[in-house]
N, C-alpha and C positions, 0 to 999 in steps of 0.2 A: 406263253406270256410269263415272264418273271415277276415275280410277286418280291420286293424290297422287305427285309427284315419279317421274314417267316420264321414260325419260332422250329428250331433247332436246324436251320440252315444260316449259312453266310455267304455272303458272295466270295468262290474262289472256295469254299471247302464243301463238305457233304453233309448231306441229310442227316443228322442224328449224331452229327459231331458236338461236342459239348463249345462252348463261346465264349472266349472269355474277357470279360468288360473290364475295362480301365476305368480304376476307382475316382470315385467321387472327388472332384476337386472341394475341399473346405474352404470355403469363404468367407471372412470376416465380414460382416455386416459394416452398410457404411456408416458414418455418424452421419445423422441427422444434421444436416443445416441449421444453425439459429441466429434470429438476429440479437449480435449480442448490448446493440444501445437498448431494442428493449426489454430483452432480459435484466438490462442492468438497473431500469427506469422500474421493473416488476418488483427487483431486490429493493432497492432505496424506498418503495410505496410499502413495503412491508415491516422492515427493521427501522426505518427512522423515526415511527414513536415509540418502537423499544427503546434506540437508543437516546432520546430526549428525556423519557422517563427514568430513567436510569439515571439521567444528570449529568450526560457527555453531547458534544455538537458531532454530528455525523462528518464528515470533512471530504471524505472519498468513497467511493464504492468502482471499484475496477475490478473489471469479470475478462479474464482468457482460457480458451483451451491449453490444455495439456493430456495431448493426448486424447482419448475417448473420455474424460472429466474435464471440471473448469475446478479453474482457481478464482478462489472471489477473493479479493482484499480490501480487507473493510478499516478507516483511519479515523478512529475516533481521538477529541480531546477535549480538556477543560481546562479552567484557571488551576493552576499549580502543577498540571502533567497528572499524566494515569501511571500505574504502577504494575507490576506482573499481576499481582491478585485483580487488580480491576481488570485488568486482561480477561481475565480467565472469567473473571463474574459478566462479565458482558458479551464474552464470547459463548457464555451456554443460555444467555437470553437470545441472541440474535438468533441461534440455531434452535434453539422451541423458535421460536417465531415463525421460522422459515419450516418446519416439522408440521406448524397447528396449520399455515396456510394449504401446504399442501395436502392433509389429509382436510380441508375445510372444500376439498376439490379444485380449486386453484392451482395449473402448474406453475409455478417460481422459476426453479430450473431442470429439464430435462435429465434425466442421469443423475451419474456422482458428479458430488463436487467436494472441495479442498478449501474448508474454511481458516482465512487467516486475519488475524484484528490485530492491528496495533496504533501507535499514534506518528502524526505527519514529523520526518525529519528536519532538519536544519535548513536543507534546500527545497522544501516546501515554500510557496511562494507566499508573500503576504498578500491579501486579497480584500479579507475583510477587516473592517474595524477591531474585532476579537482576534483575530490574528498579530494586528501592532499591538494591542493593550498586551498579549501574552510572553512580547520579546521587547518589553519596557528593558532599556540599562545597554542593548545589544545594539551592533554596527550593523545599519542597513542601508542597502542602496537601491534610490529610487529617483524617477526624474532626472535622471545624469546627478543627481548629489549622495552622498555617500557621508552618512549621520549618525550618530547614536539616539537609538530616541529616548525622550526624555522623557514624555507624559501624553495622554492621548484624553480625549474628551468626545463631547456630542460632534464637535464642530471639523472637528482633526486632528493629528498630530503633531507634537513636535518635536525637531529635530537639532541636534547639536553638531554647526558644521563649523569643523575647527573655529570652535569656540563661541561663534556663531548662534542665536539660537533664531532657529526658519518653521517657520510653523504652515503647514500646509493642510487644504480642507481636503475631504475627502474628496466631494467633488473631482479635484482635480490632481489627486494621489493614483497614480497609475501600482502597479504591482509590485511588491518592495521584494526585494532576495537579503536573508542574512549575511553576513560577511564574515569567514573563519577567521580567528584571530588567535595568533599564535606569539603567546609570550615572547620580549626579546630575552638573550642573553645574558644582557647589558641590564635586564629590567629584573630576572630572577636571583631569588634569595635562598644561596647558600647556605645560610649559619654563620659564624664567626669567626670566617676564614685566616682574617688578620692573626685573631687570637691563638688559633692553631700553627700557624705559620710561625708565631713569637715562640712558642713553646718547644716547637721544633729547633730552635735555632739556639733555644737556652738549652738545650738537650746537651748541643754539640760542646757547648764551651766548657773549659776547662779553667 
């Protein structure tokens, strides 16, 4: 009877031959599964009264992997825009925050993560009422109309359509997009072209 994997035999060599094993394959460990809406619902339950006491509206909280860490990107803003210092002062709140919960025994997020804070672009979309009040003077398009707004209240806002003024409730303001607007040619100012040009030309005379 053959005995399988007796120690100092193999099958096909001899008794008291030495055996030699193929090394260990190294495996990375896989990454944990997470669900990341509610990881993201954990984040925004923990930094959103940092960032209200702080004196900023929380706007966004977007969490993806990269790799074996997530990247959270967190969009703070307020009336007049945040600056780099406020960046950075509200970036070392949010992160104690997220430090105290998780030693409070609370997992937040699993692993590393890649904290980044800043505030919502141009084509961020308007949504809320504090979002129109903050792009008062700016061309926006909303409803099929395309406005600048002129002033915003309890009731809604309003808008300057060529020349127009359309004053619409919130009610029934659907999601506005700002509109790049790029100076014409015809509309920028040189300096005193003429003058330079005259001087030029009396240069030449004789």
């Amino acid at each position: 009877m053959t005995q399988r994997g007796r120690a100092g035999a193999r099958p096909g060599g001899h008794p008291g031959s030495r055996r030699t094993r193929p090394e260990a394959e190294t495996r990375t460990p896989a990454v944990p599964r997470v669900d990341l809406t509610a990881a993201r619902a954990r984040v925004r339950e923990v930094i959103e009264p940092v960032v209200a006491t702080s004196g900023y509206d929380l706007e966004d909280v977007h969490l993806s992997r990269a790799g074996r860490r997530f990247v959270l990107r967190i969009l703070v803003d307020t009336d007049g825009g945040i600056s780099l210092d406020d960046v950075a002062v509200i970036s070392r709140a949010i992160s104690d925050a997220l430090d105290a919960a998780e030693e409070a025994g609370g997992e937040v997020l699993p692993g590393e993560y890649q904290l980044e804070v800043g505030s919502p672009g141009v084509d961020r979309p308007l949504t809320e009422p504090r979002h129109w009040r903050r792009n008062t003077g700016r061309l926006v398009a909303v409803n099929g109309l395309t406005g600048r707004v002129l002033s915003t209240d309890d009731k809604g806002v309003a808008l300057d359509v060529d020349g127009t003024t359309r004053e619409l409730a919130w009610a029934e303001l659907g999601s506005g997009k700002v509109q790049i607007e790029f100076k014409r040619m015809d509309e920028a100012e040189f300096g005193d072209v003429e003058d330079d040009d005259e001087e030029d030309e009396g240069e030449g005379e004789e």
